[in-house]
N, C-alpha and C positions, 0 to 999 in steps of 0.2 A: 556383336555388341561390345566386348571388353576394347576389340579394336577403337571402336569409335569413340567411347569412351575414352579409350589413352589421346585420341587424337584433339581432344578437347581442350590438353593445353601444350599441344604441339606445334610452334611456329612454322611456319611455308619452307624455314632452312631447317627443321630438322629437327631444332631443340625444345628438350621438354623442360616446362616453368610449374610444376605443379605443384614443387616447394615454395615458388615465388607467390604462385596463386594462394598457397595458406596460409602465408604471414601475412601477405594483404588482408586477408580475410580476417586478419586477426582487430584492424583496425576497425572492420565494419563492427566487432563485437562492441568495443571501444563506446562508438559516439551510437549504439545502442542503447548500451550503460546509462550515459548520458543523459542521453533520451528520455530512457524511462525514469531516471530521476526527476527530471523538467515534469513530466508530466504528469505527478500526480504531487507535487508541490505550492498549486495554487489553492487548493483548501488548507494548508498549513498557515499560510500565507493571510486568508481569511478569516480563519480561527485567532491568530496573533493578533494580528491589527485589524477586524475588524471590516476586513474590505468587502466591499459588492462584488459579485461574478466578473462585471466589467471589469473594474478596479484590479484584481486578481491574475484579470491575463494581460497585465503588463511584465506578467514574467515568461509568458511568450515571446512578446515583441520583445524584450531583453533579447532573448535566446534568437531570433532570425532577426533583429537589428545586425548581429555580429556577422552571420551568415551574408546580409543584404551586403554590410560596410566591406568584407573581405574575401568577396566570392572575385573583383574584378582583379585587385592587386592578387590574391593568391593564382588566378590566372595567368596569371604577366610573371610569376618570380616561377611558377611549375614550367613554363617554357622557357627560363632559363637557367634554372636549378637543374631540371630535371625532374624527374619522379621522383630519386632516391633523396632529393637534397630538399624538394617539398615535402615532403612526408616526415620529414626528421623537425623541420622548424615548426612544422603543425603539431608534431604532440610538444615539444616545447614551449609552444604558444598554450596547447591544452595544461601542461604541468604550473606553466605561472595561474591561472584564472583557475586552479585548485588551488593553490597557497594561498589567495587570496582571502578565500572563505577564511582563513585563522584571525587575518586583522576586521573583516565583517562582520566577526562573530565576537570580539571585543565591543566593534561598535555598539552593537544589537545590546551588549551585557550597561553600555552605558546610558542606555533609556532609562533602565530602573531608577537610576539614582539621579533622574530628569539633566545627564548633561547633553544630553541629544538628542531629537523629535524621533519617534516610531518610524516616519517618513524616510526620514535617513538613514535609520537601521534597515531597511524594507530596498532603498538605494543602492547601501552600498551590496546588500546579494544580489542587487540585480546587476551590478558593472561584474561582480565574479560569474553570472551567468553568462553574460557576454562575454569576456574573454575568452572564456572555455569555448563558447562560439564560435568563433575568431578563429581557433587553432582546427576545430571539427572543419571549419570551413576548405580549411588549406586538403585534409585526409580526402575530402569526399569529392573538391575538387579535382584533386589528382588520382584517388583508388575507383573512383566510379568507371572512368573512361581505361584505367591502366587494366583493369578486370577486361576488360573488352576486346583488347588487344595479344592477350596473351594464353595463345592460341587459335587455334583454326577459327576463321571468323565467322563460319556458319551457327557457331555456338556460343557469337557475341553475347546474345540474350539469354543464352542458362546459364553462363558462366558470372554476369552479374548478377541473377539473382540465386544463383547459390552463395555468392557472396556475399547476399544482404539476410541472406537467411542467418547468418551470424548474426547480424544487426537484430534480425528478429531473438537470437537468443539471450545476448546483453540487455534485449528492451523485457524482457520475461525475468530480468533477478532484480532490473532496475526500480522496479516498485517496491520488490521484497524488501529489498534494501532503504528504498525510502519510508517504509510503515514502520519501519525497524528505526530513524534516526528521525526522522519528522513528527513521527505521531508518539513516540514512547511515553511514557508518562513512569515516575515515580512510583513509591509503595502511598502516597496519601493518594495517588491517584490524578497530579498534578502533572500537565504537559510538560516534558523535559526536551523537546523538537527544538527551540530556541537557543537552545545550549546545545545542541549536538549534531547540529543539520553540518556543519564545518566537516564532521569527518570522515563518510564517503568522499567525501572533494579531496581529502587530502591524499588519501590511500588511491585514487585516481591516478594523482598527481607522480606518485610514488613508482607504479605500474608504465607510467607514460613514460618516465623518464631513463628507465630500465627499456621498451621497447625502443625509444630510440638511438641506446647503445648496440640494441641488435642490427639494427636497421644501416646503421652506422659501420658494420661490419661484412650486413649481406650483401649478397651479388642481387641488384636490384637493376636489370636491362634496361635504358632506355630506348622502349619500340615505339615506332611510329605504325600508325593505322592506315590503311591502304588508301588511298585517295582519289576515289572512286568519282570525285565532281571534280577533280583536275583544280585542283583549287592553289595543291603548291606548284602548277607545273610556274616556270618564268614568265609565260606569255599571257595569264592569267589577268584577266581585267576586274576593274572594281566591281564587274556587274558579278561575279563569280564571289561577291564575300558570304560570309554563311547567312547573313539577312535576306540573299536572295533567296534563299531555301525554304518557302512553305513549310515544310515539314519540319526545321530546325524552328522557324519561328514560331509555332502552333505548340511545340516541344514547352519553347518558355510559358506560354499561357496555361497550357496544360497542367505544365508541374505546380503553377502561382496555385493555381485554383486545387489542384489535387491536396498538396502541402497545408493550405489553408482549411481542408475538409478534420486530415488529421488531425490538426494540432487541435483543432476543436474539439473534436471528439474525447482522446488524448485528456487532453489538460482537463475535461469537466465530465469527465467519466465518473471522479471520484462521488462529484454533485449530482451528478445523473444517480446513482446507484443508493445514495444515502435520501434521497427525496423524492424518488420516483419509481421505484419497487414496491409493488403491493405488500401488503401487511403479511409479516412470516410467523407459522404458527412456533408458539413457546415451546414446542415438545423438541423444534429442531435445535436449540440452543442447550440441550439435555443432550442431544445424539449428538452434535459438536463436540460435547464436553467430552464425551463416552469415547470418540473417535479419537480422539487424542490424548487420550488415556488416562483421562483426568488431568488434564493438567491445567486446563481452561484455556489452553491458548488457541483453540480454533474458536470456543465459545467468545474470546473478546471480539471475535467479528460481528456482536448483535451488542445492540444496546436499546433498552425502553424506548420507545416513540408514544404517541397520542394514546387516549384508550387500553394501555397496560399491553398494547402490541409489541414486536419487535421490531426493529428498524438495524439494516445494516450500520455498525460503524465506522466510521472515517479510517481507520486501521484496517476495517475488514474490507473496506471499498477498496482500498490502495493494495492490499493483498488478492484482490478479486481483477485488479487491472492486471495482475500477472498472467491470469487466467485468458481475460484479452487478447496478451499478446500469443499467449499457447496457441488459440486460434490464429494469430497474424505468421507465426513461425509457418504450423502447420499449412498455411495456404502461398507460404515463400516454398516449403519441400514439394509440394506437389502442383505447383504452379513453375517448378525447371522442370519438372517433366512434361507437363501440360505444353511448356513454349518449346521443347521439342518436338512435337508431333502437331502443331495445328501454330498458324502465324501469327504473331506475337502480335501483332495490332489487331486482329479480330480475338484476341484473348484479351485485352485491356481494355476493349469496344463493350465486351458481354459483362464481365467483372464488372464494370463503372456502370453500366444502365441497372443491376442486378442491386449495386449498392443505393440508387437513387429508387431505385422499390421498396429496397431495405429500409431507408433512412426515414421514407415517407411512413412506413408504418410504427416507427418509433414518434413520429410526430404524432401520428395519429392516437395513442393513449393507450394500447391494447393491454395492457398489464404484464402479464409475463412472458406472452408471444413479444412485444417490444422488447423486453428484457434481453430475451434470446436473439431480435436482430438488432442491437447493440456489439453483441460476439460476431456474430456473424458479418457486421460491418469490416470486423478487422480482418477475417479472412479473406474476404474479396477487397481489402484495400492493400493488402499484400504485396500484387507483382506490378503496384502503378508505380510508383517511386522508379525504380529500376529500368523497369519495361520504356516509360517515357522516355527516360535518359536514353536508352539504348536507343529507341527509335529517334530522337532527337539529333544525336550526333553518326546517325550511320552515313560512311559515305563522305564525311567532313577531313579526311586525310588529317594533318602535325593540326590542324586547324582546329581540331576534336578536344584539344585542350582549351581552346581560348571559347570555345563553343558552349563546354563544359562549365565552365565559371558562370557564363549568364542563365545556366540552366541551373544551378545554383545558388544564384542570386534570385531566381523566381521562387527562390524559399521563402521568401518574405510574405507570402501571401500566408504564413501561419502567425506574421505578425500581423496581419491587417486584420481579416475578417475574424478570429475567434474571441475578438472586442465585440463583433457585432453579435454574435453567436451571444455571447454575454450579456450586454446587451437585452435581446431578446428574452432568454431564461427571466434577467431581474424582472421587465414587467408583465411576461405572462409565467411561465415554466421552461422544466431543462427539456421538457419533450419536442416548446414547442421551438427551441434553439435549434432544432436537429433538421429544420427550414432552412437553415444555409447550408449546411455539406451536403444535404440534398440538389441544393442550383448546382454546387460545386463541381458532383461527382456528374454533371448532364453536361458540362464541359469535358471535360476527361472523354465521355463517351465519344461524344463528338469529333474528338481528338481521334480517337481510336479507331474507329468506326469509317473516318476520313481518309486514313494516313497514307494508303497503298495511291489516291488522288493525287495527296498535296507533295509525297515524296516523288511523282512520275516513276517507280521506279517497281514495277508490274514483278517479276521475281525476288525483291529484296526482300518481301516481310518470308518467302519463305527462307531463305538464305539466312535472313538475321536470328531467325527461328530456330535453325538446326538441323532443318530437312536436306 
């Protein structure tokens, strides 16, 4: 077993990248961070100005505008930069769209004194969400497929999702951090989120610009992936591009519609939890307070609702998405062991029909069994991100980069549909929003369920798997 392990990031010549594979990984922690920022920021958002659900996930499509706008170009400069020379301009690109929050957060201060509509203020974070985009775009284009390669490629698929399992842990502090700078509030008790949301972005900023003096130093390899559809040989015809590949073009539909389940989720979690959680009894905002030793800070996670009830608060939701992701980490660690021992496409097949069970009983109203698959959504939504990719570009040889960018660019499906998801929520409920990443994850399945078909390629899912 240690053997095989070592061999996992052992290339066909010999050499081990294991150093190489943990500073990559370090990036997936990054646009985790990120991430979790994004995503519990549209009730902040709500709260300031006012806006409806729909309204609110326009800071979604901020954030996978960037993704859509720079998945093609970041494809084209990673195949001739390189890995190392992409990956350095992408946190750079991350470090500018953190500084930016400094001058958006003047804008925001000059609403008060009516020299600039809310609108505008509301604008300009959304152009600093999208940059940040923009640069996340360049890492994920180039560290998804660079994970894949470096090492024995029977362990293409544990190898990116233990890499993204970072990403699950950055997405686990990134709410903390947002409850803590969006939702704070003063000693009168007044939201101070407007004035402070700038500086996680900046300390980002700070972080990014320091790993790309590392990056800038490392021995970062440019490997190519075996090319197994003969794709770069010279005789190669146009009917050999990667559109001709079923399984690569199922990959992009898959991710649109996977990404779009997300983000949905994700961003109205916080409105899920604060409006759709049965009534908690008074005694536990006592034992809150008791657990944390009096200090009140686990108790600020309730606050009055209807009937002298308690009702989660927006602080406590945003602290309770961390929780989310515990589960989403937790099912990134035992879902690389899982795609070692059984084929990665009938693992993303069970995972995605398991979640479209899930998702329907949260539509359905159940109270706290809902509540529960809510968490458990994030568990089994886990090893899709990854696993897609993986199964998307196997087999695409140097062409695995330009493969990558479109699979990438199907990020955008977390700008489209979680408007509608919103949408939904305003004129019925958030339970009964949970109707779209239900269609979402029956594609995914599909996908998954299909893929040993659409790839012809009868040994590969074990191969991509580990066995």
């Amino acid at each position: 077993m240690a053997a095989r392990n070592q061999s996992m990031f052992v290339t066909e010549d010999g050499k081990n990248l294991l150093i190489t594979f943990l500073l990559v990984s370090s990036l997936f922690l990054l646009w985790g961070f990120c991430n979790g920022m994004i995503d519990v920021m549209d009730k902040h958002f709500q709260n300031e100005l006012g806006l409806t659900k729909s309204q609110s996930a326009w800071v979604q499509f901020a954030h996978y505008l960037g993704y859509f706008l720079m998945s093609l170009p970041a494809g084209w400069l990673a195949t001739r930069l390189g890995y190392k020379g992409g990956i350095i301009v992408g946190l750079l690109m991350v470090a500018a769209g953190g500084l930016w929050f400094i001058p958006a957060t003047h804008i925001n201060d000059m609403v008060k004194g009516g020299a600039v509509s809310a609108n505008m203020a509301f604008v300009a974070f959304l152009v600093g969400v999208c940059a940040i985009a923009t640069g996340l775009t360049f890492l994920e284009t180039i560290a998804n497929p660079y994970t894949t390669v470096l090492g024995d490629k029977r362990y293409a698929a544990t190898r990116i999702n233990l890499a993204q399992s970072c990403n699950g842990i950055g997405w686990i502090f990134g709410p903390i951090v947002g409850s803590m700078f969006f939702y704070g509030t003063d000693a009168a008790g007044k939201s101070t989120g407007s004035q402070t949301l700038y500086i996680p972005y900046v300390g980002v900023a700070v972080v990014v610009i320091a790993l790309a003096v590392i990056f800038y130093f490392a021995d970062i390899p440019d490997i190519r992936s075996k090319d197994d559809y003969h794709l770069d040989d010279a005789t190669a015809t146009v009917s050999h591009s990667i559109w001709s590949h079923p399984h690569f073009v199922m990959a992009v539909a898959a991710q649109f519609f996977y990404v779009a389940a997300q983000a949905g989720i994700f961003s109205f979690f916080i409105n899920y939890m604060t409006a759709e959680v049965p009534p908690i009894p008074t005694s536990w905002d006592a034992a809150m307070s008791n657990l944390a030793g009096g200090s009140g800070w686990l108790s600020g996670w309730f606050q009055p609702g209807k009937d002298g009830a308690l009702i989660i608060s927006d602080k406590g939701a945003s602290n309770l998405a961390s929780l989310g992701f515990v589960f989403f980490l937790a099912g990134r660690f035992s879902g690389a062991g899982i795609l070692r021992r059984f084929a990665a496409h009938k693992v993303l097949g069970v995972y995605a029909v398991l979640n479209v069970i899930i998702t329907f009983l949260v539509f359905l109203k159940l109270g706290w069994l809902s509540v529960l698959c809510v968490f458990l959504s994030y568990f089994f939504m886990s090893i899709m991100f990854p696993t897609i990719f993986a199964l998307g570009i196997y087999g695409l040889g140097a062409r695995a980069k330009k493969a990558s960018a479109f699979i990438v660019m199907a990020i955008m499906g977390g700008a489209v549909l979680p408007k509608l998801m919103g949408y939904v929520a305003d004129v019925y409920d958030m339970s009964r929003g949970f109707i779209v990443p239900m269609a979402c994850f029956a594609v995914v399945a599909f996908y998954g369920l299909s893929w040993s078909k659409l790839s012809k390629a009868d040994g590969a899912a074990v191969r991509i798997s580990g066995h």
